[in-house]
C-alpha positions in Angstrom: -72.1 40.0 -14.2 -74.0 39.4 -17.8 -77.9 39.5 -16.8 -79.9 36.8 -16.0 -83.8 37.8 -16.6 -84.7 38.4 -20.3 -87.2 41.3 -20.4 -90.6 41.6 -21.3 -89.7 42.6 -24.5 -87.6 40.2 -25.7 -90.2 37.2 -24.3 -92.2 35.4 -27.7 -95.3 34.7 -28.5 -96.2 31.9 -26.2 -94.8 33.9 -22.8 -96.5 36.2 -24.1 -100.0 34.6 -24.1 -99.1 33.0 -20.9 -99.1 36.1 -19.0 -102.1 37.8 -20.7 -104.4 34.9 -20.5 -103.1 32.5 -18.2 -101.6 34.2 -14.6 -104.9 35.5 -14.0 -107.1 32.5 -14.9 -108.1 30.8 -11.5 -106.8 27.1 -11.8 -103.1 26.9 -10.7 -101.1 26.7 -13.5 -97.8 24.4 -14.5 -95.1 25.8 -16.7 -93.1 22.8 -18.4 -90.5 22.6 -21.1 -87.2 21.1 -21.8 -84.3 22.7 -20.3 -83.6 26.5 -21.6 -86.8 26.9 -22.5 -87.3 29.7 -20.2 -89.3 28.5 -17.6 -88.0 30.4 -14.6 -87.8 33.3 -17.0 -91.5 33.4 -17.2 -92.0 32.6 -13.7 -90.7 35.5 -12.7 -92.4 37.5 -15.3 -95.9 36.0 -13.8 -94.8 37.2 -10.6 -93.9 40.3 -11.6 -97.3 40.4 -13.6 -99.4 39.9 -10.2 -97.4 42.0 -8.4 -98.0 45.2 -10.8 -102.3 44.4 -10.9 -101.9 43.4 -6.9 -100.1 45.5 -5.2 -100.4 44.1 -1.5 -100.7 40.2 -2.8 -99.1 38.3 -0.7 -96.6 35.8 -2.5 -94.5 33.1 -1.4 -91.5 32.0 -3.4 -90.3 28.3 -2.5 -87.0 27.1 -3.7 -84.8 24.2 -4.2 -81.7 25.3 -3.5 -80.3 28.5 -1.7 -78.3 29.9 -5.7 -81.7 29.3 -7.0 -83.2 32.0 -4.1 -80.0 34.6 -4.9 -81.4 34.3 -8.8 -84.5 35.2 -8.4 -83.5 37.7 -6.4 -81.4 39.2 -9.0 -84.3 38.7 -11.4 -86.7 40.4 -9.2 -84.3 43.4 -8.9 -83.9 43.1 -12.8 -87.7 43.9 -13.6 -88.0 46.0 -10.8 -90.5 43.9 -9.0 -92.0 45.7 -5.5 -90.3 43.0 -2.8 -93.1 43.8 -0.4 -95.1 41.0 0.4 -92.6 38.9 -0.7 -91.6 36.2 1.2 -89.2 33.8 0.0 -88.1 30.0 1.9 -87.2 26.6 1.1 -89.3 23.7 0.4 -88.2 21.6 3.1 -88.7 25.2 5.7 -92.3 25.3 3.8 -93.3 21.4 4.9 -91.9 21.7 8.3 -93.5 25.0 8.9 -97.6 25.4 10.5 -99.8 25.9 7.3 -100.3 29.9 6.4 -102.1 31.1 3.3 -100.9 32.7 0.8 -103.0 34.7 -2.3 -99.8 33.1 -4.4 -97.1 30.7 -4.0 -94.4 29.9 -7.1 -92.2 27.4 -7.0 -89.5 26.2 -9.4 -88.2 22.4 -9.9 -90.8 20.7 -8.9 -90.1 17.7 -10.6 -87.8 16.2 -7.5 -90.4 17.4 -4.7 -92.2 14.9 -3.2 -96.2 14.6 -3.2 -96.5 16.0 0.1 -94.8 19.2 0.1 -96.6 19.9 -3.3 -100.0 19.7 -1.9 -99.2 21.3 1.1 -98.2 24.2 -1.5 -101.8 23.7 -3.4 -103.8 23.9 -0.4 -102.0 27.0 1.0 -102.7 29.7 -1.0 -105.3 30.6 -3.6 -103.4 30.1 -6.8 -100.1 28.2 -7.7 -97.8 28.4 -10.1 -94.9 26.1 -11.1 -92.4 25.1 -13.1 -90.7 22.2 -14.0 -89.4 19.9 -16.4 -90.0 16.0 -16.2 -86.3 15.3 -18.4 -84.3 16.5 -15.5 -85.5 14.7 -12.4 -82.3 13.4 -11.0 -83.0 12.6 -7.1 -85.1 9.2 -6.1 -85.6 10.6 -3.0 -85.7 13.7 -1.4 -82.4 14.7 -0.4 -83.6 15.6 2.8 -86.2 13.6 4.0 -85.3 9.9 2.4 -89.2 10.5 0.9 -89.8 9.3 -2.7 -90.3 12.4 -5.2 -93.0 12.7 -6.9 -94.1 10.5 -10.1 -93.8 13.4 -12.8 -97.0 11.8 -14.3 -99.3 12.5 -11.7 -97.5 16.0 -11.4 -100.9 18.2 -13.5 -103.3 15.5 -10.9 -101.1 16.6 -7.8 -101.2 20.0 -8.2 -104.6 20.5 -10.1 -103.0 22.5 -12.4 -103.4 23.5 -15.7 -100.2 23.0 -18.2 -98.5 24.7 -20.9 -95.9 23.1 -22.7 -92.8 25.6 -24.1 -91.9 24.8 -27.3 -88.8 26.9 -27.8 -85.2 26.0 -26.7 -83.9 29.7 -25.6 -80.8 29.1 -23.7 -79.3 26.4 -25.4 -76.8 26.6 -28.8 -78.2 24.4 -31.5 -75.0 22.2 -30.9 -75.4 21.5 -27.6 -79.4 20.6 -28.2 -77.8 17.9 -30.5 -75.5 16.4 -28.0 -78.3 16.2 -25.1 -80.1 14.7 -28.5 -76.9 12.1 -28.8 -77.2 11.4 -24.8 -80.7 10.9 -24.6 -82.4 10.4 -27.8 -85.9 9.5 -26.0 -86.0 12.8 -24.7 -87.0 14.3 -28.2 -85.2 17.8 -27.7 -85.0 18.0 -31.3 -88.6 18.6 -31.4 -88.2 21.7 -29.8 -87.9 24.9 -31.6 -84.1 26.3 -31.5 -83.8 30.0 -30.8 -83.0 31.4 -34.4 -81.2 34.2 -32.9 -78.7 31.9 -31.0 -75.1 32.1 -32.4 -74.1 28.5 -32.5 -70.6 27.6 -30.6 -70.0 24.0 -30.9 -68.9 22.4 -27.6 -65.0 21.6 -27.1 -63.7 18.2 -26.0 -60.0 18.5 -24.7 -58.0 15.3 -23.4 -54.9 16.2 -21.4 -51.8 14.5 -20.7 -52.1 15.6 -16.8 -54.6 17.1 -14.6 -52.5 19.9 -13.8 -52.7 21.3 -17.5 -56.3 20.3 -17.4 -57.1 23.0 -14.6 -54.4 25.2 -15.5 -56.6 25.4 -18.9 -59.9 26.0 -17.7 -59.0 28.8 -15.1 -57.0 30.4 -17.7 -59.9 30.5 -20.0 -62.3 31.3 -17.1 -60.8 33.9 -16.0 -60.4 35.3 -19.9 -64.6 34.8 -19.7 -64.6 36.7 -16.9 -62.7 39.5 -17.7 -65.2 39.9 -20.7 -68.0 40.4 -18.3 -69.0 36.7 -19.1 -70.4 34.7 -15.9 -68.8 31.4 -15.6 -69.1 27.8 -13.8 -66.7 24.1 -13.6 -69.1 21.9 -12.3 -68.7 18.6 -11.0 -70.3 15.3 -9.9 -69.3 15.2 -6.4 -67.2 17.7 -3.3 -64.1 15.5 -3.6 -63.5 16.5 -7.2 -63.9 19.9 -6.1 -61.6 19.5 -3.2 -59.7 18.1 -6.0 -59.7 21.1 -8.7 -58.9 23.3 -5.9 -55.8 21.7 -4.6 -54.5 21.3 -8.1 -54.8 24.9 -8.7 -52.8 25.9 -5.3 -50.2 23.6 -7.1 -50.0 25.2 -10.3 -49.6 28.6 -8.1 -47.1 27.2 -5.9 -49.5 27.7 -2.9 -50.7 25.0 -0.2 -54.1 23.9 -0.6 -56.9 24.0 2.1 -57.4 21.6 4.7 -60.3 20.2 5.0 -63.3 21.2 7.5 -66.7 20.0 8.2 -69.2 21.5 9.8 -71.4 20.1 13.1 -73.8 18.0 10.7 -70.3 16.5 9.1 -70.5 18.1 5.8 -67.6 20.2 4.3 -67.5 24.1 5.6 -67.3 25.8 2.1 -67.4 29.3 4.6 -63.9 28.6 5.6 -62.9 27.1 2.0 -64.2 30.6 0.5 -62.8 32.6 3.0 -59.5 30.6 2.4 -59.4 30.7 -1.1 -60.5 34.2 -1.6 -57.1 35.0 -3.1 -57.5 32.7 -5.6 -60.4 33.5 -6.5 -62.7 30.4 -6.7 -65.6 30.2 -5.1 -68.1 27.3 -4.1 -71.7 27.5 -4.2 -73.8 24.7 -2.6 -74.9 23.0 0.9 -75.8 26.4 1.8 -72.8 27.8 1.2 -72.1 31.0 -0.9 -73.1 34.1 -2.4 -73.7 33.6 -6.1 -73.9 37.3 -7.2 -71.1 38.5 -4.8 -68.8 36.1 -6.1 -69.8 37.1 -10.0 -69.3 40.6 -8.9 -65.8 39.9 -7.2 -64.9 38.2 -10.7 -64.5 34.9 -8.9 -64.6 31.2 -10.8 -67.8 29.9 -9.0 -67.4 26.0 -8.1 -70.5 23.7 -7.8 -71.8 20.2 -8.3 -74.0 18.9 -11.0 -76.8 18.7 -8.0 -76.3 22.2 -6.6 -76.2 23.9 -9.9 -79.7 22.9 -11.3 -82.0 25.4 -12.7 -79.3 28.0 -13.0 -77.1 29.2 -16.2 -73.5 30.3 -16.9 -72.3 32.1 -20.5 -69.6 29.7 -19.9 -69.4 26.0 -18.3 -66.8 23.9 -17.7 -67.2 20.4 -16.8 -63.3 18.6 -15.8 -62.6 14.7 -14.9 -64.8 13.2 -17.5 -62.6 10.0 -17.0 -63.6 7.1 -17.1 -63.5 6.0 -13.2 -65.7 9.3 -12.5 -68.3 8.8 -10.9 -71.5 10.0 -12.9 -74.6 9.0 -11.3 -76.8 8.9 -14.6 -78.0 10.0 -18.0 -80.0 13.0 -16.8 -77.8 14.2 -14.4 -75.0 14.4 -17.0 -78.0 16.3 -19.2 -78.9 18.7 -16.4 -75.1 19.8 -16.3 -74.7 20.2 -20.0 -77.6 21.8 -20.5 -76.2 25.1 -17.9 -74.0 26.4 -21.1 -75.8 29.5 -22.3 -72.5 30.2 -24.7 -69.3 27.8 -24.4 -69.1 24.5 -23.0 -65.9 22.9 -22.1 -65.9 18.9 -21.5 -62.1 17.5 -20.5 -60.3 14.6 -19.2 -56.7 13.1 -18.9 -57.6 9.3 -19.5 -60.0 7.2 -21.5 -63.4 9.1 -21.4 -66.5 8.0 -19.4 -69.2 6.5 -21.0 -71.5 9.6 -21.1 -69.0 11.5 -22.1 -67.8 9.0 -25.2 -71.3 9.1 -26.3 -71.3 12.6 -27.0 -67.9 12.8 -28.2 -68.7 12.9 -32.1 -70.5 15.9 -31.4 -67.7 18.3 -30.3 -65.1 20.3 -31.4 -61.9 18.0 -30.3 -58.7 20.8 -29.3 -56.7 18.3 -27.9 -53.7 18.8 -29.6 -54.0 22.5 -29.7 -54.3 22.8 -26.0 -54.2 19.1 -24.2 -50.0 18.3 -24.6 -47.3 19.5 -22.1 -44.4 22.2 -23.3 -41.5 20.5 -23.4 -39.4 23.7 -24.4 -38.5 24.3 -20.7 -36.3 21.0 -20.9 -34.2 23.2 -23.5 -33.0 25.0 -19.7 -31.3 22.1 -18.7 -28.1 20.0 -19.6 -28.1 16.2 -19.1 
């Protein structure tokens, strides 16, 4: 699996200043920036910061979403952080759990927490530190709780924090930071200065005549990523197009797909989908479910949704079913699962294109006819 934490020396100027002359100022502090701007990056870097002066701190990590926790955990392992002391939960286990204090808390997406859980995370510790970015809030409501989340205005007021604004775009290739421009020209990504070191690789937009070659496609070139030590995601809106993806791959190899299983709360068991497709080798991460680095390491194609993949990255993303009819809940949604590419970004569909999707169209490399049409040379077999 390519690495996810970018060391100290390869951080600029303004991580940099961050960590020598804000971690140990004593007002809580806010990291924000537009997506790929390396928030979580320096998070972790802050952490590891404290952790090398303070020794015995003790430091609570709260997180979004369980792939969020196995990243950090990779990143800690990556800078060789000291895990003692460490204690790591999610935010809905932090607000239902009696108050403890900690010397430090971090915590990463903050824009769709609610007000609660955020102050109950200010008042238990002595210093806070988060992250977030205002342009990807995509929940109402908590998730969990039917609570509203927070209004990212009053996020700085909230939290009584102090914050710095990231002005460089890391992660993202100068192509794609002009189609989340072409999505969402109020956003003003453009403003934000691209990572001159970035090789650009212009986003490809394939239309197929069926669904089959549409997957057949993208595992074929997932699986080509992978075998170049790349890691790799296909994302989608919603569990039935995954459902979906995966019984149209156990068609392409002849195979019966899985039948479907909840769990006692009703949701699907991805356990038992993993266990079953383990052959396969695709993988779903989300609702719990999943090991994110095992499944890297096991050169599996990891499945999620555009919800359960927030504040992660992939070298290469692949986003299928951009029809028309799918369902796409909004603008920033749509943003939040572009903006996962690090390298190559695939964007396909077999009918007319959704709306999002058509809006963004003028910005991509189209390979349709290189890759999108059925081979009719097998009919050559036959004699009518």
């Amino acid at each position: 699996m390519s690495k996810w934490m970018v060391s100290y020396e390869d951080l600029i100027d303004e991580q940099i200043n961050f960590l020598d002359y804000k971690v140990f100022e004593s007002s809580n502090q806010w990291i924000n920036g537009f997506a790929g701007s390396g928030k979580s990056v320096l998070l972790m870097h802050a952490l590891a910061t404290i952790k090398e002066r303070e020794p015995d701190a003790r430091i609570h990590v709260v997180y979004f979403t369980h792939s969020l926790r196995q990243m950090y955990r990779v990143g800690m392992g990556e800078l060789r952080i000291n895990a003692r002391g460490i204690t790591f939960g999610t935010y809905i286990q932090f607000e239902r759990s009696h108050q403890q204090h900690y010397d430090y808390i971090f915590c990463d997406e903050v824009q769709d927490l609610t007000e609660s859980v955020l102050i109950k995370m200010k008042n238990s510790c002595r210093k806070l530190f988060i992250s977030g970015d205002p342009n990807q809030s995509i929940y109402d409501k908590d998730p969990q709780t039917g609570n509203p989340v927070i209004d990212v205005n009053r996020l700085g007021y909230v939290t009584s924090s102090e914050e710095t604004k990231l002005t460089t775009v890391h992660r993202l290739t100068a192509s794609v930071i002009k189609l989340i421009s072409s999505l969402m020209p109020s956003m003003g990504i453009l403003k934000a200065k691209p990572n001159a070191k970035k090789i650009d690789v212009t986003p490809r937009l394939a239309k197929f005549d069926n669904a089959l070659l549409e997957v057949e496609y993208i595992m074929e070139e997932a699986f080509e990523a992978i075998s170049n030590d790349k890691s790799v995601v296909v994302i989608f809106p919603n569990h039935a197009q995954i459902l979906k993806f995966a019984s149209i791959y156990c068609d392409s190899k002849n195979e019966l797909p899985w039948k479907k299983v909840t769990n006692k709360w009703g949701m699907l068991n991805y356990d038992l989908f993993n266990e079953f497709y383990h052959r396969l080798k695709i993988h779903v991460i989300g609702n719990n479910y999943g090991d994110l680095v095992s499944a890297n390491r096991a050169g599996k194609v990891v499945l999620m949704t555009y919800y359960s993949v927030k504040g992660l990255d992939f070298d290469s993303v692949f986003m299928p079913f951009l029809n028309a009819e799918s369902k796409i809940e909004e603008e920033a949604l749509f943003m939040v699962a572009l903006s996962r590419s690090k390298n190559t970004l695939y964007l396909t569909h077999t009918d007319e294109m959704h709306p999002y999707l058509e809006k963004i169209s003028d910005d991509c490399e189209d390979i349709s006819s290189v890759v999108g049409k059925a081979d009719n040379d097998d009919f050559d077999d036959f004699i009518f």
